[in-house]
C-alpha positions as CSV (number, residue, x, y, z in Angstrom):
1,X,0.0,0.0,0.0
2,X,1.6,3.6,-0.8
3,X,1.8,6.6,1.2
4,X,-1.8,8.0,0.4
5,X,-3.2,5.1,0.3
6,X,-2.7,4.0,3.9
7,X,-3.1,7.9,5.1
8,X,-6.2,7.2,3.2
9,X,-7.4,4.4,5.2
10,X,-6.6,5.9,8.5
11,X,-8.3,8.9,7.9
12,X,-10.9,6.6,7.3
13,X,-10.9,4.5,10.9
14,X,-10.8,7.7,12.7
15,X,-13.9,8.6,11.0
16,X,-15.5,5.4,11.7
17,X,-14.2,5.5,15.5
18,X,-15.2,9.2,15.9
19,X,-18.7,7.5,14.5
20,X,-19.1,5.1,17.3
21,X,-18.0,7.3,20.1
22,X,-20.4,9.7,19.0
23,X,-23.6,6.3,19.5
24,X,-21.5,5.0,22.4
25,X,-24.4,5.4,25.5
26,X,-23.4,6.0,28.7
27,X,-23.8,3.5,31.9
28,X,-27.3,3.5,32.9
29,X,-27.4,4.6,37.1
30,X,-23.6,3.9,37.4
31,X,-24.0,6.9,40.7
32,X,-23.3,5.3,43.9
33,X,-20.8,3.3,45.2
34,X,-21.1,0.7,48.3
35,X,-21.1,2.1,52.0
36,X,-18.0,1.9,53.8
37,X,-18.9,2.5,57.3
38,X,-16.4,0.5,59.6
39,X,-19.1,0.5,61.9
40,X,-22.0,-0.8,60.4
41,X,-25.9,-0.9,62.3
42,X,-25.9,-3.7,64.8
43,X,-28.2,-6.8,63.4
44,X,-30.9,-8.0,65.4
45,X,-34.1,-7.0,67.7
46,X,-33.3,-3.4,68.0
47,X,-32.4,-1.8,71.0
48,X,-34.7,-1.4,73.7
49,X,-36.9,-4.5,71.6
50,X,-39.2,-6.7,74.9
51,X,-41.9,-8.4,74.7
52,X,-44.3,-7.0,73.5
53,X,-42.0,-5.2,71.7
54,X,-42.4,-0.9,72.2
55,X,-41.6,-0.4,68.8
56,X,-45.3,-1.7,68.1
57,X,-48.0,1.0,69.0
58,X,-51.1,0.4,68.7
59,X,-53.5,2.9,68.4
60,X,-56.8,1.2,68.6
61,X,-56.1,-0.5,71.9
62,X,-59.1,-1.8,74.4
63,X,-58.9,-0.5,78.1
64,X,-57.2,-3.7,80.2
65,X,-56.8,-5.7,77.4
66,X,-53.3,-7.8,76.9
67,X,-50.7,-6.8,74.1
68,X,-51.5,-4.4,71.6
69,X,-55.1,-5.4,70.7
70,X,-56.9,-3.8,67.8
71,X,-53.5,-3.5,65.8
72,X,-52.8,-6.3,63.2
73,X,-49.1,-5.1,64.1
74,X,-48.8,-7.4,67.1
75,X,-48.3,-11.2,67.4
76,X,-47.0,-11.7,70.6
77,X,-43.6,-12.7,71.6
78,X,-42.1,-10.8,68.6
79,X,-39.9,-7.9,68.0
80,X,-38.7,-5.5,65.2
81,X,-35.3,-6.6,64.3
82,X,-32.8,-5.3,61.7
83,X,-31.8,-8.3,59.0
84,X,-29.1,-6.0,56.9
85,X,-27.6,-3.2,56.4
86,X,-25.2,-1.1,54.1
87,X,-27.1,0.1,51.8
88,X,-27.5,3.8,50.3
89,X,-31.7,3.8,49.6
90,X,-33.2,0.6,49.8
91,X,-36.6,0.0,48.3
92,X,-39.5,-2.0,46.3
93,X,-39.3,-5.5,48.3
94,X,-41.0,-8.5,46.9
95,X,-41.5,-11.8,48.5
96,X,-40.7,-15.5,46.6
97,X,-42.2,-17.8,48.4
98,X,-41.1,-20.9,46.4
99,X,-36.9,-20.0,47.0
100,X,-38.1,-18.3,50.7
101,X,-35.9,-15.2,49.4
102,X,-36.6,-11.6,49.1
103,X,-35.4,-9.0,46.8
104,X,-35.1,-5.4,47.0
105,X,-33.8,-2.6,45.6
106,X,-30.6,-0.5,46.4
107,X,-31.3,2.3,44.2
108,X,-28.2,4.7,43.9
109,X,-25.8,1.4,44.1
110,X,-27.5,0.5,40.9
111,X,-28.5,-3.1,42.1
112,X,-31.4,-5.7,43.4
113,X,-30.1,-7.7,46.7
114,X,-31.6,-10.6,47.7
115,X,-31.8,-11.7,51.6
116,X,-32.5,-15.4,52.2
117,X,-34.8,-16.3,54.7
118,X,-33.6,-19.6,55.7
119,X,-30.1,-18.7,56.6
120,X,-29.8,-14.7,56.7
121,X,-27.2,-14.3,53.9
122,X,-27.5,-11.2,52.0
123,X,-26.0,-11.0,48.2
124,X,-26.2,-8.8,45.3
125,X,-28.9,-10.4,43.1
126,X,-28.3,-7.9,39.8
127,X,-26.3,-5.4,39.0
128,X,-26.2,-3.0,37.0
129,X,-30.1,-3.0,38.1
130,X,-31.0,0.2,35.5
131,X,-31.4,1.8,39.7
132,X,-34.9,-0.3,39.8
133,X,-36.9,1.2,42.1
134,X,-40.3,-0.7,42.5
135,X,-40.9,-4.6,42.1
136,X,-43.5,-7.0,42.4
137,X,-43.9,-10.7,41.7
138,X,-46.3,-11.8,38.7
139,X,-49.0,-14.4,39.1
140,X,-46.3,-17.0,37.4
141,X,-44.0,-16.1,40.0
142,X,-41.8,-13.8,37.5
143,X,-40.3,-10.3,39.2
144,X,-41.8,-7.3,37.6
145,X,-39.4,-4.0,38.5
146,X,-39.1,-0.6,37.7
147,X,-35.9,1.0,36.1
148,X,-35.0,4.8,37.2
149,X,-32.1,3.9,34.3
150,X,-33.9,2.8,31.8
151,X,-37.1,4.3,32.1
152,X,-38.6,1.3,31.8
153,X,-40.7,-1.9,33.5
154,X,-39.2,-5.1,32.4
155,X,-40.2,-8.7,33.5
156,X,-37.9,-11.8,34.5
157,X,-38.7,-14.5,32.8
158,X,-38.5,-18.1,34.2
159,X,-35.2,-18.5,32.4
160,X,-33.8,-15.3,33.1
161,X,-33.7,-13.0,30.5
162,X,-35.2,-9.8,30.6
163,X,-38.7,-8.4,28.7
164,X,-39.4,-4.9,28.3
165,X,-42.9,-4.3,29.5
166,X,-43.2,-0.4,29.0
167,X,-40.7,2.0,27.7
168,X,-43.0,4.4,25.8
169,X,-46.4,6.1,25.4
170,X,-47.7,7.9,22.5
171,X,-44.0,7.4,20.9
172,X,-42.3,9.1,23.6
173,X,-40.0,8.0,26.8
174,X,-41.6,7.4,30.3
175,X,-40.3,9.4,32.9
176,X,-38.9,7.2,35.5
177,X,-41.4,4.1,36.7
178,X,-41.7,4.1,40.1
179,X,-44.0,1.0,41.9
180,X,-46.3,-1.7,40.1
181,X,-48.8,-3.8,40.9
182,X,-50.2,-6.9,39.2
183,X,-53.6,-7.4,39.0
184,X,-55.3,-11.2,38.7
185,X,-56.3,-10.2,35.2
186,X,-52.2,-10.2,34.0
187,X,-52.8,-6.3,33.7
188,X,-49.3,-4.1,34.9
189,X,-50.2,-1.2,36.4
190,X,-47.7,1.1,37.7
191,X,-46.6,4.9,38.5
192,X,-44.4,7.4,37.0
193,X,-43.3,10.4,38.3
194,X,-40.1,12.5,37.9
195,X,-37.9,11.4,40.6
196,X,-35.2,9.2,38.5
197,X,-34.7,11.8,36.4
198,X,-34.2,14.2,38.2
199,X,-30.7,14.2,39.1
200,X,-27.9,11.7,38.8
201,X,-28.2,9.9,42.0
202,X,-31.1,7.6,41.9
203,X,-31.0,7.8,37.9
204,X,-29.5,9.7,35.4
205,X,-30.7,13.2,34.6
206,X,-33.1,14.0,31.9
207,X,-35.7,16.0,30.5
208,X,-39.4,14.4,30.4
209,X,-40.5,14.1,27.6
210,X,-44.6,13.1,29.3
211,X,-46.3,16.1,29.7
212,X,-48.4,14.3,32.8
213,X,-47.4,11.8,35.7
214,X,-49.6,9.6,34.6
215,X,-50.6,6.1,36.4
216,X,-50.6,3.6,33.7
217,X,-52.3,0.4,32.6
218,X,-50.4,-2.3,30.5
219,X,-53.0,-4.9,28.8
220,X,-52.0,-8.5,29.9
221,X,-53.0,-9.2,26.4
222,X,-52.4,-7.1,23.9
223,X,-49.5,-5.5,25.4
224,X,-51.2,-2.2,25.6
225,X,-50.1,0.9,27.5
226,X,-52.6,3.2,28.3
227,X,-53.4,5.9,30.7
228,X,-55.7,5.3,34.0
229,X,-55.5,8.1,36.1
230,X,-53.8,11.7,35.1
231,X,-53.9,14.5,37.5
232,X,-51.5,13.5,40.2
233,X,-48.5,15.4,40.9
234,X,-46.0,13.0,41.7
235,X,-47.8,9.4,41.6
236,X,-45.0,6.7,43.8
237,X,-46.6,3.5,45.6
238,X,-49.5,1.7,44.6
239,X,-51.6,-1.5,45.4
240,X,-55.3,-3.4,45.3
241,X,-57.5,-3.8,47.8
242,X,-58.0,-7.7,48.4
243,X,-60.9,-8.0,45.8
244,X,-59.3,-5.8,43.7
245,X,-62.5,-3.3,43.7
246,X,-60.3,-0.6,45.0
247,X,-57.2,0.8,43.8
248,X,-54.9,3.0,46.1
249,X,-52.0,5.1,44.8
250,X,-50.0,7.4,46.6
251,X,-49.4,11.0,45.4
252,X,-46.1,12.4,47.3
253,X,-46.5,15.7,45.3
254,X,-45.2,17.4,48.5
255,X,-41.6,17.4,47.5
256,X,-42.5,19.7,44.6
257,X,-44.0,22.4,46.9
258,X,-45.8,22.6,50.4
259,X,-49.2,23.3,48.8
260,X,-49.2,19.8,46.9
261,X,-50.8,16.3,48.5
262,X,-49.1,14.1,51.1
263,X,-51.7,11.3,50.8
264,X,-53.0,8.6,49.6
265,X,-56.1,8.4,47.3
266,X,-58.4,5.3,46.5
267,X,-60.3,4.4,43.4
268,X,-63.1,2.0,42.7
269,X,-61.8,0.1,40.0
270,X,-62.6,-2.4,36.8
271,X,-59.8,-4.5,36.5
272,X,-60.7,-5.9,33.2
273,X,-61.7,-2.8,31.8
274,X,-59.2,-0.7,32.8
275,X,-61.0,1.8,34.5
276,X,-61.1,3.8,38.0
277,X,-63.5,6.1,39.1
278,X,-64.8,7.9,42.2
279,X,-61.6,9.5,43.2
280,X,-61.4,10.3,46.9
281,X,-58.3,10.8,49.4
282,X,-58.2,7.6,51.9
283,X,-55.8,8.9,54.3
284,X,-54.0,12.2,54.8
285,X,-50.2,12.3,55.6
286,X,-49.0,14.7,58.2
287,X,-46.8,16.7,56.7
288,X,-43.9,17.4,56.3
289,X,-43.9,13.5,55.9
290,X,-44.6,11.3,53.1
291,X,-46.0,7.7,53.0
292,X,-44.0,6.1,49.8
293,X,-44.6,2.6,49.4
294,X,-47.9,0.1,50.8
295,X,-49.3,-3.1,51.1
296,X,-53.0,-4.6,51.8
297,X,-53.4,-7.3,54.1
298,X,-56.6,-10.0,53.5
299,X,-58.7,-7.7,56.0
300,X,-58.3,-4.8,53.5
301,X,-56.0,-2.6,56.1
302,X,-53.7,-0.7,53.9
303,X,-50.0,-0.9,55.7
304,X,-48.0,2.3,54.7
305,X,-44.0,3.6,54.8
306,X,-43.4,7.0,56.1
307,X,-40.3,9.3,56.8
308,X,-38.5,12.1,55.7
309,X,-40.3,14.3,58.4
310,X,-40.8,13.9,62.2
311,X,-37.8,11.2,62.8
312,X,-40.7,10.2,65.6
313,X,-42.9,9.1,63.1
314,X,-40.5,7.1,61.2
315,X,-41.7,4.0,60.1
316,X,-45.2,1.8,59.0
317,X,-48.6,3.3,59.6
318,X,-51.5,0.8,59.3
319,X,-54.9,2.1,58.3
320,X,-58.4,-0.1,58.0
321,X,-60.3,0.0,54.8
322,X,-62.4,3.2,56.3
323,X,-59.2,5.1,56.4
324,X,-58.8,4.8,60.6
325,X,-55.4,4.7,61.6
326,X,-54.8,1.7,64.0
327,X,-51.5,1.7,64.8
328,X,-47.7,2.5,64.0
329,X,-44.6,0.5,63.8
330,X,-41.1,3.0,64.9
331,X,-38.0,2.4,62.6
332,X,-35.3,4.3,63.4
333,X,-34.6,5.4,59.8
334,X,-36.9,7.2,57.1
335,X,-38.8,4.0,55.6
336,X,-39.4,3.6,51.9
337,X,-41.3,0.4,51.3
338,X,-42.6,-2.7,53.0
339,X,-43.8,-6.1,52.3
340,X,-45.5,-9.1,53.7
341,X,-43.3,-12.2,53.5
342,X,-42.8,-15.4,55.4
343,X,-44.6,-19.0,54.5
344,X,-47.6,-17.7,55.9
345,X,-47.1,-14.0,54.4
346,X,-47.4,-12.5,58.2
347,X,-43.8,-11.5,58.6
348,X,-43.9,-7.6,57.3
349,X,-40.2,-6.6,55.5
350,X,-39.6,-3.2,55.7
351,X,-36.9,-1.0,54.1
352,X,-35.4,1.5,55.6
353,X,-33.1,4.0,54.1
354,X,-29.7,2.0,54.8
355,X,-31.7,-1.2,56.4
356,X,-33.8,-4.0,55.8
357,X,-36.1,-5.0,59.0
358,X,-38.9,-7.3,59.7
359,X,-41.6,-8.3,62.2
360,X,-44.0,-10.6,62.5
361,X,-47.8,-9.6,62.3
362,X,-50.9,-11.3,63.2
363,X,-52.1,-10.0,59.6
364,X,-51.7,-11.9,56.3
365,X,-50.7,-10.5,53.6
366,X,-53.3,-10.1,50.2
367,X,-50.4,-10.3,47.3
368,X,-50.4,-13.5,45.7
369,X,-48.6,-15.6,44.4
């Protein structure tokens, strides 16, 4: 090859490498890195934990009566105890009963853990995780999460590979999934505010490109996406009512301004159809703190996170179907999101902040599987 020639052809790669650089996409949620602490939380009942167990207050309680009655919260000799710990922002537990394991979410460290039940052991179960935020388990026992990275909800199939659920509506991006719920139908149904795009902490940052934070429906058929309910301000947890005649979604809106909702609002609902109506708020939050995640037990009480106000009021609020709060359950860290877990589904996991805990109930938990 002569002189020109090969300048030629160099010219030529740089072009071509100048090319790909220029498609190259950058790590999705690649923001946190693992805590260091050398002195990590203690494991175990947490301090001050008897029998029954203080951190249980119950709310509802009758005049002489033993324990905490009239609070699902309390199941006798039991106590709030702290499983893990070292994470930056754990959230969106979900129970599999089949391997007795739980994942969750540890969003800025871009990864799912999983915590085994049998035997304590606490390993990374994915990462990169796209900073999932929100999982559930399907009604085939496959994990259904939501990406602050990608923008997305993807499923897990049986064999492990990864289906995209939701990445778009009307042609454009989501803004950053939050929670999901799975009815009995098939039918995904999840939230999606602004929060994982906001910065590049629990995401990357980006503009929206949805007008609306919309709460969304995805056809267990058809593969549809389409919108269910549009007028909250920042729509984050969500979850059925036993019968799945009611549909509750939380609106923390009061991060974007002190006039907006700290709640949580309930909707009858048609599964099949797709359709809420008679919008009403089921329980105020008292501000400045904000519920973020929930669960229904097979009464119908609606089990709640809350944090990032009153460091007193840290932890799980439990509310009947009427909206009456019964009782509370103290964590000493702002809580995210809870579950019920356990072979009988009455042992509550609850994330908090850098923490996972757990306590038995004398509730049962409505998700199936």
């Amino acid at each position: 090859m002569d002189r020109r020639a090969f300048l030629g052809a160099m010219a030529a790669g740089a072009t071509a490498l100048k090319a790909t650089a220029a498609t190259t996409e950058r790590p999705f949620g690649e923001t946190g890195v693992p805590l260091q602490g050398s002195e990590p939380l203690p494991l175990g009942p947490l301090p001050g934990g008897r029998y029954p167990d203080p951190h249980v207050e119950s709310l509802k309680k009758a005049k002489g009566a033993f324990g905490q009655t009239g609070f699902p919260g309390f199941a006798g000799t039991m106590a709030v105890e702290r499983l893990a710990t070292g994470m930056r922002w754990a959230e969106g537990p979900v129970y599999f009963p089949a391997g007795r394991y739980l994942l969750f979410s540890d969003i800025p460290n871009n990864r799912i853990m999983r915590y085994c039940e049998d035997d304590g052991h606490l390993s990374v179960f994915r990462q990169p995780s796209m900073n999932s935020n929100g999982n559930t388990i399907d009604r085939e026992g496959r994990l259904i999460t939501c990406e602050h990275g990608g923008r997305r909800v993807t499923r897990t199939e049986l064999d492990g590979s990864i289906t995209v659920i939701a990445d778009k509506y009307n042609g454009k991006k989501l803004n950053s999934p939050n929670d999901v719920a799975v009815a009995s139908d098939g039918s995904i149904w999840f939230t999606d505010p602004i929060y994982g795009i906001g910065g590049n902490y629990e995401g990357i940052k980006e503009q929206p490109e949805q007008e609306k934070h919309n709460v969304y429906r995805v056809d267990p058929k058809s593969g549809d996406i389409k919108v269910v309910v549009d007028d909250f301000v920042e729509p984050n947890g969500i979850t059925f009512s036993p019968d799945e005649k009611k549909l509750y979604v939380i609106d923390t809106g009061f991060t974007d301004g002190p006039d907006n909702p700290s709640d949580i609002r309930v909707f009858d609902v048609d599964v099949g159809a797709g359709k809420v109506s008679n919008s009403k708020v089921f329980a105020e939050m008292p501000k400045p703190s904000i519920t973020d995640g929930m669960r229904a037990d097979t009464d119908g009480n609606i089990w709640c996170s809350m944090g990032w106000g009153d460091q007193n009021e840290d932890g799980v609020r439990c509310y009947n179907s009427a909206g009456e709060l019964l009782g509370k359950i103290h964590i000493p860290e702002t809580v995210a999101n809870l579950t019920f877990g356990g072979m009988f589904r009455n042992r509550l996991y609850i994330c908090g902040s850098t923490s996972l805990y757990a306590v038995y109930t004398s509730a049962t938990g409505a998700m199936k599987p």
